[in-house]
Structures are given as structure tokens and as C-alpha cells.
Residue, then its C-alpha position, 0 to 999 in steps of 0.5 A: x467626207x464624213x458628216x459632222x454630228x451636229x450638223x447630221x443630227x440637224x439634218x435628220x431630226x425632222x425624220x427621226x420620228x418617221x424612220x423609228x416608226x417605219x424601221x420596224x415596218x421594214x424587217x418583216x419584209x424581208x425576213x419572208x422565206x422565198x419559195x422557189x422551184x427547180x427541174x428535178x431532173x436536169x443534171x448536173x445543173x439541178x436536182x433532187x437527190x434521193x432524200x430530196x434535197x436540191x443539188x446542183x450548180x443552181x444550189x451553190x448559186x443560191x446557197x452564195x445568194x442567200x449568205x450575201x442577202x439574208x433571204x430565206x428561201x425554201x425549196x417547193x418539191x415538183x415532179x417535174x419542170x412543167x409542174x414547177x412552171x405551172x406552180x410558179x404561174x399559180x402563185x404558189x412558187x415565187x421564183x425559178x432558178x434557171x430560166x432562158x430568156x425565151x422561157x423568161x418572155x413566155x412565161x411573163x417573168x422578170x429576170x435577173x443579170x444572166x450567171x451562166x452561158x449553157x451552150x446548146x448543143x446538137x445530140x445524133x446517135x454515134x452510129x449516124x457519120x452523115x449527120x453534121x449539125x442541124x441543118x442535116x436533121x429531116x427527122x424527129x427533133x427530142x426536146x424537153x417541154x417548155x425549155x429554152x431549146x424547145x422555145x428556140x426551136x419553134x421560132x426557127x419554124x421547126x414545130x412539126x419536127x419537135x417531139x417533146x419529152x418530159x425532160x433533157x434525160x428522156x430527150x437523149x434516151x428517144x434519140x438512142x432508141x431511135x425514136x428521134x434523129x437528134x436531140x438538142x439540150x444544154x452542153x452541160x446536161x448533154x455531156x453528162x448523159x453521154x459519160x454516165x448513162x448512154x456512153x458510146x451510143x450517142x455523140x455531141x454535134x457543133x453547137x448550133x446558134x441559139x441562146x445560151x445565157x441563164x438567169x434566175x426569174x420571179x413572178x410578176x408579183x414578186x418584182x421586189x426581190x428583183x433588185x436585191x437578186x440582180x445586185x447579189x449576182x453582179x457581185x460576183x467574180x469570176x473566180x467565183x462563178x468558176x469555183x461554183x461551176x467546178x465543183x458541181x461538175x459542169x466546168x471542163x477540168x484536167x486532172x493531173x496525178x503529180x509525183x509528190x514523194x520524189x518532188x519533196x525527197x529531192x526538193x527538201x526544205x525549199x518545197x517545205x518553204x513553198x508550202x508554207x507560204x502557199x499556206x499563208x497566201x490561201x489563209x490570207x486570201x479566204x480572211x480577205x474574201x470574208x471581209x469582202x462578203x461581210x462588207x457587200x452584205x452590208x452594202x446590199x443592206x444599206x441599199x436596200x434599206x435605202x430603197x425601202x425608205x425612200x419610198x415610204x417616206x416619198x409616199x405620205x410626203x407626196x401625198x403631204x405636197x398634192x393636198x397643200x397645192x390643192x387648198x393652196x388654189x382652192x382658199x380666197x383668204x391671202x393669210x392662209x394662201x401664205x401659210x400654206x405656202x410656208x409649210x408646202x416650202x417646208x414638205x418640198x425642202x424635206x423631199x429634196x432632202x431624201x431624193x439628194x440622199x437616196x441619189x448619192x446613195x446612187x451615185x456612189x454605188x454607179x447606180x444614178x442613170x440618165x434618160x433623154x427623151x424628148x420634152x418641151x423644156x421651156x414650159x417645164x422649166x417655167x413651171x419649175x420657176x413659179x414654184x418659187x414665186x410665192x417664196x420669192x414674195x414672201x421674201x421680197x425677193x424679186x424672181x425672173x425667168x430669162x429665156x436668152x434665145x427662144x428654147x426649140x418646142x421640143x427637145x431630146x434631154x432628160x428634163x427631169x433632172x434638168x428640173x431637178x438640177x433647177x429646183x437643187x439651184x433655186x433653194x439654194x439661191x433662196x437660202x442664201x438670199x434676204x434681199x435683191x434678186x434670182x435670175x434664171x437664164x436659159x439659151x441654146x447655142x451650137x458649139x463644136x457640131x453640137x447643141x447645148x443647152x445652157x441654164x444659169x441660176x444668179x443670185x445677190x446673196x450672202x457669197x462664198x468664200x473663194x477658198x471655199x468655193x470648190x469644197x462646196x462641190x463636194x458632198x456634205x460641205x457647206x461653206x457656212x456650215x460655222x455661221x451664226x445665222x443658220x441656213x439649213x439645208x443638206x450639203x449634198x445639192x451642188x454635189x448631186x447637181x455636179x454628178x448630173x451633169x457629167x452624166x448628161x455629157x455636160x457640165x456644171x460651174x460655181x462662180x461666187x463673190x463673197x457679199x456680192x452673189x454667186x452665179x451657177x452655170x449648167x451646160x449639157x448637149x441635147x437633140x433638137x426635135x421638130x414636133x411639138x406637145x402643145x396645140x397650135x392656138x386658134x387665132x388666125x386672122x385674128x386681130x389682138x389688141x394688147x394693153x399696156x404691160x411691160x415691154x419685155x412681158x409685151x414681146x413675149x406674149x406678142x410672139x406667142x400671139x404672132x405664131x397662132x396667126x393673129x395681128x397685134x396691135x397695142x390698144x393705146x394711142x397709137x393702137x386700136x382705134x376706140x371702139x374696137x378698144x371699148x368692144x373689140x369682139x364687135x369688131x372680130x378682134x381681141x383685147x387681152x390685158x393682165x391688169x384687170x381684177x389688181x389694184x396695184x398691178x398698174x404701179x407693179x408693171x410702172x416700177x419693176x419687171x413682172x414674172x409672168x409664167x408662159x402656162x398662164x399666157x397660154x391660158x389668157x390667149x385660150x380664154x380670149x379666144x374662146x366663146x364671148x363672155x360677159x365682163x360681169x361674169x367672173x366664171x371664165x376667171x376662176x377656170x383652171x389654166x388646165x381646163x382651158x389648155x384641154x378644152x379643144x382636145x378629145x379627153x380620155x375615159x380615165x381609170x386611176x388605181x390607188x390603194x391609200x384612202x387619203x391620195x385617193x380622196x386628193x387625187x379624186x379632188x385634184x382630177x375635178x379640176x379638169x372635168x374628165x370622167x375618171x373612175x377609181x379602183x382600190x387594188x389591181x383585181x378590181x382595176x384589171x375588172x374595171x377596164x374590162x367593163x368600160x374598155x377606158x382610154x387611160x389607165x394611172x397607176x400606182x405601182x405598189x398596189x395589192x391583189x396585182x400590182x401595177x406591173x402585173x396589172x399593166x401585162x394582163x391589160x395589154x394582153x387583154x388588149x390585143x387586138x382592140x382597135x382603140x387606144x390603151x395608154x397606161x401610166x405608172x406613178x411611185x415613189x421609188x425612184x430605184x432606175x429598175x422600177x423604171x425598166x419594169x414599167x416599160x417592160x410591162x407596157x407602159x408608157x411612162x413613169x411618173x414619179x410622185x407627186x403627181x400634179x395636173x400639169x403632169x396629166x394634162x402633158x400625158x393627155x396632149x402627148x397621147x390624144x391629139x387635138 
């Protein structure tokens, strides 16, 4: 459904500015001419002819490329395919055309979805009846130099028998001379040498097992033409992939000489008909063809454009949310906590804003994906929630976090779009709410021989219309779009939040009475896991008196006290006798109350119940457990809640990479906070230099950073890395939210990959995941 003009004009006025600037940063990125290299002498599937132009399958290939892209690409002129290697390692080519996958991990290239299946096949002199595939081979084995039969070969344990040449032709020629007992090379290479150089003198053996797949390859440097490759080449068809193949000679035809003169004099008219329609039927075809590549090269556009976009306007926005959070801790004047609150609402609304789009974006080409992998949900969901408390006070509204059933330590889900699912419900919930409450509720239960997990977001807002309550559901409608009181928002929440789910295995429910609330209920399966990211807390044998606090607040952190070992009592009448109340150190107990330092906090804890996030119980049972500290000294208060969760754990030597000044200086700022030794470095040369002077234990790195980039970085760090006993952890951070970035970090040896902003509480589950206590 097409979005109304008002409504789209809205919605993107904030960002008009912002898109006009960066439209034209965009072009010239993509207007470049990409240099590319081939094997000049790998016929038919590549070559340089006489004047040295590049002919070939892999011409026709790019030639398609290039007309769905718009890229440019110039051909480097090599020798050969060893010196087309050895440019492409030096920077001066950016990608190969025709690279096996062996070659493909050799070299630390990053490759495309394969386009063609080269057989490889087994090449023995016709005069050698004995020889019926490989095995019977004892001789010397002709192979091009740094091919994929070459790299295959080595992993079969045959290097002794490799006699290298310095391409597939040379190969055959030692193999007729007699110089080799056989030859192995690409099916199609091989049957070209046999009908037009050497004839009768050799014969193509059964093809043995290897690898028969080709892609196109760029340098580690030039990861951003990946994309646009790969998605140019899952756009074509079959027919098409057969046209290309046929015409330069490599698919297998039968030519059949028809009698057309006697066909037509006895036929007459009815031939004459047929083709006449057959006439009309490939014009038809070729118009349809045209249309298809004009509008997947407007597709390709769009996305592309999309990408680029989102990433540039994540980029200062990210930037925008970490420096508001961090005045927002650091200032003691409440009026202006608030006013930063207001604006940092307003930056994460704009950055919800473009994530919904870019995800539909997604969606609607099948490109949104989902990655379980284990997490401690109930912490991340909890800190998800107190997000919302400082907009939840300003409102008056009253915000709860109810966990039904306790959620396992650790569980298999993809907690990222969980949480984003969350935070798309809770600014919906606000929106629509001026008075009452958002009530967050999660629990787990055992349905049909799976787990599920189940997570509802209440509200006592303004309602929807029955009528409209499964429109909603759909992209870019909003059931009070016409109001006279303006709600803001996008219309895409609930329809990214209904994709994800089915996504996830699960599902997604709207209920909704008009005046009265709405209720959203998300389920979707999981895998329970045993180990869990969070220290065991150090209180056993340990006596904790607790002041009063309200009931449902008394059991949770009773619990929590409970599962570290301690005995808990309430330090009232009927609790702790006096004198370990007045003293309970002097006593080998604890006394652990939330209501010191709040004048009201006594009346908040009487009337309505309190929000209290899980971290920051975490952090009151840390500090109490902790050396004794003088009630008069307030250090321990003003603490971060991260320095204390890490101060039992052995911290890391960390190195972070950030080309921009200004996230830098934040990130410098942010990192104080946890007193660990970080050192900076502005590009990857410098980073790359960096660890090998200090060998750190943690490496946090932008992706898109110059001289090397973080994937580039991240494969010179692991290979210089091999062989040292001590730990490396490397972490990625961006802005890109397109899935390959993902696959290319892991690829390059990353861990993970965090996506921007990245928050304190996102480095100190890094730490407690990968440095144990």
C-alpha cells in the first residue's frame, strides 16, 4: 500500500536535509571504474585476443554485470595468471573473474554466489589404454600454477607428483610430449585443446571428485562491491546463464542442417504463419526481457542506495545517542537529565524510523534474516525496558517488567530482534498512551515438545477500532492516521514485528479495545541452554538483611540473594535482631535497602509498585558484598553499575579502531567509566601496528575504517596471531545492518558484530562472555 503524501512528507522532513547532503556523497562511490584481471590464456572461458581485448565466457558474464549495475570496470593487462594473482594481492587489480573456491581461501579473497559448474576432468596421452581415471596415475601430474586443480591436488597429498606449468594449454602440451603421465584441468579448457591443438594425441578421462564451482573475487579491500555482485548474479535465469554459456562456445550443442526449401515449397502458407508468430513470440519475449533488466536495475539501485544510506545517517545518529547517554549519567541537575532525555527519545525514534525502513526494504526483496544464538534474554530485556523509564516519568505513566516465570540464564534465540520487536511495542505502547500504564510481561512454557517463549506489551491507551485492527498489520497504515491529535510514528512497527516473528518460527497477535487498550502478544520457539553469562555473586554463608521495599521488589532480589548462597532475613521487627540492623558488617552480615539517598522513595514504595531493573540489583548485591565502606563516603554511589559487575573479573588490554574524531572522543569518555586500559588507533595500518607492539587481548573495530579496513584488519590479526598461546578476541562495530557485513566479519575471524551504537553494557557482556572470572 503506497504511502500517503502527507503523511511520507511528515515522516521524512526531519531527514530531507541529511539525504540532500549525502545524495551527492553517494554517487562518486559508485561511479569508480573497477579493475579487474583475468588468465590470459584460459581458453574458452578467458582470454585476451590479439589486440588484447578480454573475450570469453567471463566477458559475457561481466558485460551482463555491468548493464544490471551501472559499474564501470576496466581490464588490467597480465601476462599470465600468476601475475594477475600477485597484482590482485598488491592492490593494483580489485577483483578476478574466475576463481575456485580453493583459490578463493588461498588468496583471502571474498567471493561471489557461484555462476558456473567447471568439471574437472583427467587429460592422459591416447596412446595409454591402461589408464582409467586418477588413481591409475604413478607419474608426473601437468597442472596449472595456482588453479583450483593445483590447489585440490595438494590437498589430496599428491604434491610430489604436481609438475606446475604456467597455464592449462602448457599443461596438455607436457602430457603429449610425454613429460607428464596426465593432466588435470576444467572440462571446458580440456575439450577445446583436444578438437583444436592436439586432436587425436590425448583423451579426457571420467572426472574425478573435486570441486567444480566458479565465482567472481574482490580483495579484502574492496568488500563493498560484494553485495551489488552477488545480487547482479542471483539475478539471473537459467536461460540466461545458458545463452551466455552457448555462445562462447562452452555449452555442449548439436547442430542440425533442416531442409528448409522442401519444408516451405510443400508447407506453403501454414510455415509462413508459423513464422510469423514465432516472429512475434521472440519480439514479444526480448521487449519483456528489456522491461525485467530495466526494472532489476532499478531494484539494485534502490538497494544499494538504501544501504549506502542507511549506513551514513546510523553513523552520526549512533554517534548522536552514545554522547546524550553519556551527559545524561554524567550531569546532577534533574532539568537537564530531562532535557536530554527528550532529545535522546527523539534521536532513537529517528533511528527506529530508518531501521523499519531499511528492514522492509529487506523484507520485500527476502533478504531479512534471523540468527539464534545464545543470550541471557531476561537482562537484555530488562535493560530494553529501562530505556523507557525516564519517557514512562515524564509522562506520568507507570512502566513494569513482569517476568511470569523466571526466563533459563541462557537461552538460543536471536535476542536482537527480540529486543528490537520490544523497543518497535513499547514506542508504540507510549504513543498512544497519556495516562495509566505499559506492562511488559514474559514467561516460558513447554508447548507441543517445544520451548516458546512468550512476551506481551499492555497498554491503557487510546485503542483501535476493531475494523482496523488487522490493517495495522500492514505496512504504512496507522489506524489514526485522520486524528486530530497527531501521533507520529512510520506505520511500519507492527508490520516489521509481524515479519519477524514468522521468521523466528513463531508468531505475532494484536488485541485491542477501542478507549480501553491494546495488548501485543509475541511467541516464538527457543533452545534452553545450561551455562550462563553472569558471575555466580559471592555471598555464600552470608547473612542479608533486607529493608522494607515492596513485596513483589522483596522476592525478586530475595532470590537473587538466595542463588549466591546467602540467608535472608527482613531487617524489621521480625528480622534481624538490632544490633546487627545498626551494624550488620560487625556481625559478618549484610544490610542491603534501596531507600537511602530518596526522600520520597519511602511514599513511592507505600503507594504504587516500584521498577526496578535486574542490572542494578545486580549492582547493590556486588557493592554490599564488596569491601566495607564508610557510610559517610558516597564513592561506592556514584560507581558505575558496570565497574562493579566487572571488578571480580580479569580485564582485558583493549585496542578500539575509529577513524571519526568525534565517536572516538565519546568512545574515549564512555570506556573511562570501566577503568580498563584501552588504546586508540585511527585507521587499520595503525591498529594492524599497534597490536603488534602490545599483543592486546581485545581488538573493537569499526568496519569501515581506511588504510584496512576492519575485514582486512581482522585477517592480518588472525594470521599474525597463530601460533600465540594467549587469546585474541576481535569485535566488529557498524552501522550497516545488510546480513553479508555479518557473514564477512565471522569470515575474517570475528567473534561478533555489533551494531552501533555501542553501549557499555554491550562491552561488558563481551568481557563476561570471552574472560572469565
Amino acid at each position: 500500500m503506497s504511502l500517503p503524501r502527507l503523511h511520507r512528507w511528515r515522516m521524512l522532513a526531519p531527514l530531507a536535509l541529511a539525504l540532500g547532503i549525502l545524495a551527492g556523497l553517494v554517487a562518486p562511490a559508485f561511479a569508480e571504474t573497477v579493475r579487474y584481471g583475468i588468465d590470459p590464456a584460459w581458453y574458452p572461458l578467458e582470454y585476451r585476443d590479439a589486440q588484447g581485448r578480454h573475450r570469453g565466457m567471463t566477458a559475457d558474464y561481466l558485460a551482463d554485470v555491468a548493464r544490471r549495475t551501472g559499474l564501470d570496470f576496466e581490464l588490467v593487462p597480465t601476462q599470465s595468471w600468476a601475475e594477475t594473482l600477485a597484482k590482485l594481492e598488491r592492490g593494483e587489480i580489485d577483483m578476478i573473474l574466475a576463481g575456485g573456491a580453493s583459490v578463493i581461501r588461498a588468496r583471502g579473497l571474498l567471493g561471489t554466489v557461484p555462476y558456473f559448474d567447471q568439471l574437472p576432468v583427467v587429460v592422459v596421452q591416447a596412446g595409454a589404454p591402461h589408464l582409467k581415471d586418477l588413481d591409475d596415475v604413478r607419474g608426473k601430474i601437468a597442472v596449472q600454477s595456482d588453479s583450483s586443480a593445483h590447489y585440490w591436488l595438494m590437498s589430496l597429498g599428491r604434491r610430489r607428483a604436481i609438475l606446475p606449468t604456467a597455464n592449462a594449454s602448457e599443461a596438455v602440451r607436457a602430457v603429449a610430449a610425454g613429460q607428464a603421465e596426465a593432466a588435470v584441468l576444467s572440462a571446458a579448457v580440456a575439450a577445446h585443446l583436444a578438437q583444436t591443438t592436439f586432436h587425436s594425441r590425448v583423451r579426457i578421462l571420467t572426472p574425478p571428485s573435486g570441486e567444480s564451482t566458479l565465482s567472481m573475487a574482490v580483495r579484502a579491500g574492496r568488500a563493498d562491491l560484494l553485495p551489488v555482485l552477488n545480487r547482479a548474479l542471483s539475478s539471473l535465469e537459467e536461460a540466461q546463464h545458458a545463452r551466455i554459456q552457448a555462445q562462447s562456445g562452452v555449452a555442449e550443442r548439436i547442430m542440425v542442417e533442416m531442409p528448409w526449401r522442401s519444408v516451405l515449397r510443400r508447407a506453403g502458407p501454414p510455415v509462413a504463419a508459423l513464422v510469423l508468430l514465432l516472429s512475434l513470440f521472440v519480439y514479444w519475449n526480448r521487449r519483456l526481457a528489456q522491461a525485467r533488466r530495466a526494472a532489476d536495475g532499478a531494484n539494485l539501485a534502490k538497494s544499494r542506495y538504501l544501504a549506502v544510506m542507511g549506513h551514513e545517517l546510523r553513523t552520526p545518529l549512533s554517534g548522536a545517542i552514545s554522547t546524550l547517554e553519556l551527559l545524561q549519567r554524567k550531569t546532577g541537575d534533574q532539568g537537564h537529565a530531562g532535557l536530554l532525555g527528550n532529545v535522546l527519545t527523539l534521536v532513537r525514534h529517528q533511528l527506529t524510523m530508518i531501521d523499519d525502513l531499511i528492514d522492509m526494504e529487506k523484507a520485500s526483496t527476502g533478504h531479512l534474516c534471523i540468527k539464534p544464538e545464545p543470550c541471557d534474554l531476561g537482562r537484555e530485556l530488562e535493560a530494553a525496558v529501562a530505556l523507557f523509564q525516564p519517557h514512562a516519568e515524564q509522562k506520568r505513566i507507570h512502566l513494569a517488567y513482569h517476568e511470569i516465570t523466571p526466563l533459563p540464564a541462557m537461552l538460543e534465540i536471536d535476542g536482537a530482534r527480540v529486543r528490537q520487536i520490544l523497543h518497535n511495542l513499547l514506542n508504540n505502547a507510549f504513543r498512544f498512551t497519556d495516562t495509566g500504564s505499559v506492562t511488559v510481561a514474559v514467561s516460558t512454557a513447554r508447548e507441543n515438545g517445544k520451548d516458546v517463549f512468550t512476551m506481551s506489551v499492555a497498554d491503557t491507551g487510546v485503542g483501535i477500532p476493531a475494523e482496523k485492527v488487522e490493517l495495522v498489520l500492514q505496512p504504512f497504515v496507522q489506524a489514526h492516521q485522520n486524528s486530530p491529535t497527531p501521533r507520529g510514528g512510520s506505520g511500519l512497527g507492527l508490520a516489521i514485528c509481524r515479519q519477524l516473528a514468522h521468521l523466528m518460527g513463531g508468531w505475532l497477535r494484536l488485541t485491542s479495545t477501542e478507549h480501553v487498550g491494546t495488548r501485543v502478544t509475541l511467541s516464538v520457539p527457543f533452545v534452553s541452554r545450561d551455562t550462563a553469562l553472569h558471575p555466580v555473586l559471592p555471598l555464600a554463608g552470608r547473612r542479608v538483611g533486607l529493608d522494607k521495599m515492596p513485596n513483589v521488589l522483596e522476592q525478586r532480589i530475595s532470590k537473587l540473594l538466595l542463588d549466591a548462597g546467602a540467608t535472608v532475613s527482613a531487617a524489621d521487627d521480625e528480622g534481624l535482631d538490632a544490633q546487627v540492623t545498626a551494624a550488620p558488617s560487625a556481625q559478618g552480615g549484610l544490610l542491603l535497602s534501596i531507600l537511602a539517598g530518596r526522600g520520597d522513595a519511602r511514599a513511592q514504595c507505600a503507594g504504587a509498585p516500584l521498577f526496578l531493573p535486574r542490572t542494578f540489583i545486580e549492582q547493590c548485591v556486588y557493592v554490599s558484598a564488596g569491601p566495607s565502606t564508610d557510610a559517610s563516603d558516597n564513592a561506592v554511589a556514584r560507581e558505575p553499575k558496570h565497574r562493579a559487575i566487572l571488578q571480580r573479573r580479569r580485564l582485558p588490554n583493549m585496542l578500539l579502531v575509529e577513524d571519526d574524531p568525534f565517536l572516538r572522543e565519546v568512545m574515549r569518555q564512555q570506556l573511562a567509566e570501566l577503568a580498563l586500559d584501552v588504546e586508540f588507533a585511527a585507521d587499520g595500518n595503525a591498529a594492524l601496528d599497534a597490536w603488534r607492539a602490545r599483543r592486546h587481548d581485545l581488538v573493537l573495530t569499526d568496519i569501515n575504517v581506511p588504510g584496512r579496513n576492519g575485514i582486512a584488519l581482522a585477517t592480518e590479526l588472525r594470521k599474525a596471531h597463530d601460533g600465540v598461546d594467549k587469546p585474541l578476541v576481535i569485535i566488529g562495530q557498524t552501522a550497516d545492518t545488510d546480513p553479508s557485513t555479518r557473514q564477512h566479519a565471522q569470515q575474517a575471524g570475528m567473534q561478533e558484530l555489533l551494531l552501533k551504537p555501542v553501549r557499555n553494557d554491550d562491552v561488558c557482556r563481551v568481557i563476561q562472555r570471552y574472560f572469565p572470572a
